[in-house]
N, C-alpha and C positions, 0 to 999 in steps of 0.2 A: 650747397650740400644736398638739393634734390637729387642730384644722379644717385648718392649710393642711399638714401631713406625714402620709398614711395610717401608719397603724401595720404595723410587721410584725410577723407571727406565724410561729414553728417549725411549717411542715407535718409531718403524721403520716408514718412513716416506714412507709405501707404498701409490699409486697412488688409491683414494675412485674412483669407477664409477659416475660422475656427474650429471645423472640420480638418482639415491637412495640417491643422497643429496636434490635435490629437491621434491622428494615423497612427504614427509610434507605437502610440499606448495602448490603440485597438489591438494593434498588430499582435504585439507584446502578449497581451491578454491570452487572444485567442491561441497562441503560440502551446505558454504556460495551462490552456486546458487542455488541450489536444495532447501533451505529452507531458504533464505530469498530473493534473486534477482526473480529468477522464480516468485512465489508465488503473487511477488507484480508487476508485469510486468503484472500478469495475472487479477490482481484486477483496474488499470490504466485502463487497456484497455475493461473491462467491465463497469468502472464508465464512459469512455468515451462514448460508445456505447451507455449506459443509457440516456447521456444529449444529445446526437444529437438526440434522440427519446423523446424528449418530448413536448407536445402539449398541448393545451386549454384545460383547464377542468380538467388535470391529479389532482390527491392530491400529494402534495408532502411532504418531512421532508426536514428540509434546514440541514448545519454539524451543525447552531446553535442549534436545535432540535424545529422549527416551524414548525408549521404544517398546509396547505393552499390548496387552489387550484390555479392553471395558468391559468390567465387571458388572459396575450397577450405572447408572445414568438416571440424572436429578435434574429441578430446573436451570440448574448454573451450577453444579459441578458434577464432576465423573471421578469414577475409582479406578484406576487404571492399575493392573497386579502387571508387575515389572520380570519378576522372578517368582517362583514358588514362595508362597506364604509369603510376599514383598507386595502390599500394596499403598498408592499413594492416593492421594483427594489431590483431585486440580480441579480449577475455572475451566467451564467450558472452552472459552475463547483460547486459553494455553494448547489447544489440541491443534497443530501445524497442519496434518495431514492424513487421511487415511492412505493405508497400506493394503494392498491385495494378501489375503487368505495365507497364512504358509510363511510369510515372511519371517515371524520371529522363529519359527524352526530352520530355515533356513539360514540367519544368521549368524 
């Protein structure tokens, strides 16, 4: 019955270098900063940038997708008027984007 089942044999229990076992996992590692820790460490820290710069008058898009100007600016919220006599209070951090000058009349 060996022709149709290969035999198995016990391999030798030589000593693996425990370095080229962890390869994989270096690999892996450095894979996962490079394309997804990096990338979003670098977008944090530009949304952050963005909301400590913002002032009276900006337009802005909130994450919910409003679109206003800032009225007043506080340490951690803004007033953001939507429509005439329509204004809201949000977290700083809620402010997705500034927009160039003009936008809400041109919308």
């Amino acid at each position: 019955m060996d022709f149709l089942i290969a035999s198995a044999y016990a391999q030798d229990a030589a000593p693996q270098n425990s370095l080229l076992s962890f390869l994989p996992l270096i690999v892996i590692f450095v894979v996962f900063y490079f394309l997804l820790i990096r990338p979003q460490m670098k977008r944090a820290k530009e949304h952050k940038a963005l909301v400590t710069q913002l002032a009276n008058g900006d337009e802005v898009v909130t994450t919910g997708g409003m679109l206003g100007k800032i009225t007043s600016v506080g340490d951690s919220f803004v007033t953001i008027e939507l429509a005439e006599n329509v204004k809201v209070k949000l977290q700083k951090h809620a402010v997705a984007s500034v927009m160039p000058k003009g936008t809400i009349k041109s919308a």
